[in-house]
N, C-alpha and C positions, 0 to 999 in steps of 0.2 A: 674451504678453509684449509682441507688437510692438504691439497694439492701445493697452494701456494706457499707451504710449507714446508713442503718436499725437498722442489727444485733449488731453494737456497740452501736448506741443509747438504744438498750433494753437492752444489759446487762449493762448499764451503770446505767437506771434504777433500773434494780433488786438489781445492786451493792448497790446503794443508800440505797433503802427501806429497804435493809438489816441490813445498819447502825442502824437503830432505835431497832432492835435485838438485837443487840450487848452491846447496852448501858450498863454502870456497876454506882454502886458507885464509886465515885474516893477515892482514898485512898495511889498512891504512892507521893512522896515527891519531886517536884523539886527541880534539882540543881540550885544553882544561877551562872552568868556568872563572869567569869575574867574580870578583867581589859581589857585585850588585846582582850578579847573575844567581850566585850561590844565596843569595839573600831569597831570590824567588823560588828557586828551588824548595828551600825549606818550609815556604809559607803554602808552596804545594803540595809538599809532603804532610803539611800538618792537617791541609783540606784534604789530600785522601783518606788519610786516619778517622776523619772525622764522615766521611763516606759521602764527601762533596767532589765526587770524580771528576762533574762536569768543568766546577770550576779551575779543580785543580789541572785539566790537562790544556783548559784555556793557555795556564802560569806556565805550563813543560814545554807547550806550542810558544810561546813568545820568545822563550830561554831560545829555541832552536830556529827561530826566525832569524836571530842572530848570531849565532854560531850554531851552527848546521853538523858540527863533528863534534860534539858537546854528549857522546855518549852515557853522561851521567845523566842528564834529563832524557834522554831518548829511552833510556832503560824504563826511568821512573814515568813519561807519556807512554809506554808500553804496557806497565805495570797498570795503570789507573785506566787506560782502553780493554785493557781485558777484566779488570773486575767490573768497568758499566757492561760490558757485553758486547765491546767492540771487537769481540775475538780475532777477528780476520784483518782490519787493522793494527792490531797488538802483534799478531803473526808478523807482517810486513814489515813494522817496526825494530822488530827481534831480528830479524832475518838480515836484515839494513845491519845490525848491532853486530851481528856475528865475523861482520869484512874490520873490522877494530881491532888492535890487539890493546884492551883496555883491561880495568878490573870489575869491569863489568861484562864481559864474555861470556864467563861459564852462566850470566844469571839470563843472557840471550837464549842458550840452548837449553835452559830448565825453562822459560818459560813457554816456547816450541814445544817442546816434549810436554810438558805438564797438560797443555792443551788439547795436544794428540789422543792420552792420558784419559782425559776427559771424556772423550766424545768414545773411548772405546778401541782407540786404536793403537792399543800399547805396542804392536813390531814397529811400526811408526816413528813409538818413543824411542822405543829401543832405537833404528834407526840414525834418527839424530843423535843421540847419543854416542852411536858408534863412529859417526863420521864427522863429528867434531873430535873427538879422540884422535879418531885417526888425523887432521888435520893440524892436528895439534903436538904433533913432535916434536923433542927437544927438551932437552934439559929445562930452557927456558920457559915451558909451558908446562911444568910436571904442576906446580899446584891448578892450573886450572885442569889438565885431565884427571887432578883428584876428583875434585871438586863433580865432573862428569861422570866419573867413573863410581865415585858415592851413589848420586842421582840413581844412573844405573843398576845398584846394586837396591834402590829400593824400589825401581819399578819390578824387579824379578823377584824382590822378595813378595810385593802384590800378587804374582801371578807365580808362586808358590816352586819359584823356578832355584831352588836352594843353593845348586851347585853353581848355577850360572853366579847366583848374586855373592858367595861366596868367593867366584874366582875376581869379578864388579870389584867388591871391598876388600881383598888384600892387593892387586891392582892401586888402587886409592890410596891404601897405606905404605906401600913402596914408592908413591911418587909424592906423598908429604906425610911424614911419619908423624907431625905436630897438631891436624887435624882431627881433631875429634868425633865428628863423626863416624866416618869407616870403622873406628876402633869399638864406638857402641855397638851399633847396627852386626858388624863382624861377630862381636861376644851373642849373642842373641840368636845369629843365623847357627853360629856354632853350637850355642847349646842346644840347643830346639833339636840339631842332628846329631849329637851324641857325640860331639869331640868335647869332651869334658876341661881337658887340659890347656888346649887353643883357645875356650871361652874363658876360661879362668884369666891367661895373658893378656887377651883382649880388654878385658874389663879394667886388668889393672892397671893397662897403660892409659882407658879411659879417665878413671880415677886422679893420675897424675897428673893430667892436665885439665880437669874440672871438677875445683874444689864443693861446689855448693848449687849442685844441680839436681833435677828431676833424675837424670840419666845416672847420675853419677850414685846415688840413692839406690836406681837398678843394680849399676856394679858393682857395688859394694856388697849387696844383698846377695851378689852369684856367687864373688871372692868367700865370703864367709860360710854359705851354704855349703861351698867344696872341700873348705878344710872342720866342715862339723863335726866332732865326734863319732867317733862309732858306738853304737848301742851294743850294750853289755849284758849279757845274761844274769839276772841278780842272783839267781843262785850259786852260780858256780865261776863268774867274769868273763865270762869266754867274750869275743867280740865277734860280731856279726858283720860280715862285708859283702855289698851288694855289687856282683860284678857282673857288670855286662859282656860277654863273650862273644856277642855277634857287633861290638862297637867297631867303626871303621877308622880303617888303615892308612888311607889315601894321603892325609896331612900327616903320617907319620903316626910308628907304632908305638903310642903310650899308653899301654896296657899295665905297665909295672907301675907307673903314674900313677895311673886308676885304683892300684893295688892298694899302695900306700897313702894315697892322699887321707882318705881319712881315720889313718892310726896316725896322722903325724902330729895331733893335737891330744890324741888316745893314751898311746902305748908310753909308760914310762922308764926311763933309769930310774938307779939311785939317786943320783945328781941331780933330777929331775924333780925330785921329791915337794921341794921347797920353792917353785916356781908359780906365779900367778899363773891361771888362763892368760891373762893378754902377753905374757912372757913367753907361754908355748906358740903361742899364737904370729907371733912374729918370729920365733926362733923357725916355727915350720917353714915360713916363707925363706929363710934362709937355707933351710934344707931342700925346697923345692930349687932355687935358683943352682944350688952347687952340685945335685944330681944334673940338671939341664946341665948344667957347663961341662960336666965329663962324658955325656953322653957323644956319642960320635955319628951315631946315626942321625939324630936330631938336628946337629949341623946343616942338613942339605935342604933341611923345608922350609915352607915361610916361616911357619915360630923360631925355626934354630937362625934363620938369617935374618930376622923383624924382631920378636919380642926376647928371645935369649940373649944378645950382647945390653938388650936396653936394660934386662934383669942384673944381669951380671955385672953392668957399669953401676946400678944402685948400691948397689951388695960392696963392690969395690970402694965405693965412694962415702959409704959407712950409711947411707938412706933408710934401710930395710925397718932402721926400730922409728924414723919418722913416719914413715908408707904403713907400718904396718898399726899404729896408733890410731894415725890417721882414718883407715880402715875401719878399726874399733869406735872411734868416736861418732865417723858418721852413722853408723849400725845403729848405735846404742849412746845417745848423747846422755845418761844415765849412769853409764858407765865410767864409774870414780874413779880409775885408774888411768883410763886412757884417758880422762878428762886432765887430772891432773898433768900426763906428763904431755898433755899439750901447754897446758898454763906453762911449765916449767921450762920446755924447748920451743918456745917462738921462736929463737933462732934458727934450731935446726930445721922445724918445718918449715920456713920460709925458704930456706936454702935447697933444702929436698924442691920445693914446688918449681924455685928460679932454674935450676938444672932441670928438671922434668922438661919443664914446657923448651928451655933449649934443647934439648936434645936431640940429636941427630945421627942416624945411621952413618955408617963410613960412606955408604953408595949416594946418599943424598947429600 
């Protein structure tokens, strides 16, 4: 028994590895589907959902009988051959998918890789990965090398490869700054490695473009943690600041960052006096943004060229007390004030979200 189960598992392998061979530039044209076609589509989508693979690739297989460049069914018979278990079919399929330049490309090379993945053979992933990237130059294909280069950035984060998946996910966020994932994933990797102030950005550009998410719950939860209070000595006020002096350099030396982040909710003026918490709370974010913007060092790294113009175009744009509300409310949906001055500014929040999610670097 165990023999005859061997020899399919290794060619099954070698099938695989051999994928990453083969790879080309894409360059043919998909067809789009009919009317009637898209009708079977979806009735085969609804039999995968429902975990009727077989029948549903019956419905993908018909689709492509008739039009055979129909890459949106070939994805989706790719998709339902590798959850019944037709791995090595579903490979061949993908593989077929990847010579398209469709919008269904990058889910060709995640499901290659993801399968690789599987069986154990993450350089593999990685592989494909790399050589659809690589094959993928051009202006014209920066969101699908996001999209790869995301992928990327989580198989390294699997295999605990930090720097690698960190270089993966800002990669990702230079060639579609609108995407949301790299900007999670990025905030996460960062902080786990003690860039305090890079996870901070990342989160908050998360945040702007996913109002009402699981992830978005995460960032919120980081943005807030980093500008918490400093603890006070009750006897005498003094304030306690925990600073890390071996934190690394490599993204750029924000140690003064570190210094002050959290007095900027702490320390007060006079003028200060008479401010809510959620007033300091966002007034900090505007003191974070306007030290970035005169720093000059800062300038030359990913944050100073990624997340500092997208801060400063908020800040310009007058956003900062929408962003920073918003903040507040998801935290803490109890919180009467930020509650309120969402009732109060529909407008403004709306308009902060409509420019966030537009939003675009000068380079993109």
């Amino acid at each position: 028994m165990k023999n005859t189960l061997i020899v399919p598992f290794i060619l099954f392998v070698l099938a695989f590895s051999a994928f990453g061979q083969k790879l080309g530039k894409p360059t043919l044209t998909p067809s789009p589907l009919t009317d009637a076609q898209q009708k079977t589509l979806q009735e085969a989508v609804v039999l995968h959902d429902a975990k009727k693979y077989a029948e549903a690739i019956v419905k993908y297989k018909a689709i492509l009988a008739e039009n055979p460049d129909a890459t949106a069914a070939m994805y989706e018979l790719a998709f339902s051959l590798d959850a019944k278990g037709d791995q090595l079919e579903a490979m061949e399929l993908a593989n077929k998918g990847t010579k398209y330049i469709s919008d269904e490309l990058p889910l060709f090379y995640v499901l290659m890789a993801n399968n690789l993945d599987d069986l154990g053979k993450s350089d593999d992933a990685i592989k494909i990965y790399q050589d659809g990237i690589k094959h993928l130059e051009g202006k014209a294909f920066a969101g699908y090398r996001a999209s790869l280069q995301y992928n990327l950035g989580v198989t390294y984060v699997k295999l605990k490869k930090y720097l690698e998946a960190r270089q993966a996910l800002k990669s990702a966020v230079e060639n579609n700054f609108a995407y949301a994932s790299p900007h999670y994933l990025l905030s996460i990797v960062y902080n786990g490695t003690k860039y305090k102030l890079p996870a901070f950005l990342a989160a908050a550009r998360l945040v702007s473009l996913e109002y009402n998410t699981q992830r978005t719950q995460s960032s919120v939860d980081l943005i807030v943690s980093t500008l918490k209070p400093s603890s006070k000595d009750p006897k005498i006020g003094n304030i306690t600041i925990d600073l890390d002096f071996f934190a690394p350099k490599d993204e750029g030396d924000f140690g003064i960052f570190d210094l002050m982040l959290p007095t900027l909710t702490t320390i007060e003026d006079k003028k200060d006096a008479n401010k809510s918490p959620n007033v300091k709370f966002v007034d900090a974010i505007g003191t974070i943004i306007a030290l970035l913007a005169e720093d000059k060092k800062v300038k030359s790294t990913f944050v100073g060229k990624n997340y500092v113009p997208f801060m400063m175009e908020m800040k310009k744009l007058g956003h900062v007390e929408a962003f920073g509300n918003m903040v507040l409310y998801i935290n803490d949906n109890d919180n009467a004030d930020a509650a309120k001055w969402i009732k109060a500014n529909d407008g403004k929040l709306s308009a902060f979200i409509t420019w966030a999610k537009a939003y675009r670097p000068s380079a993109q």
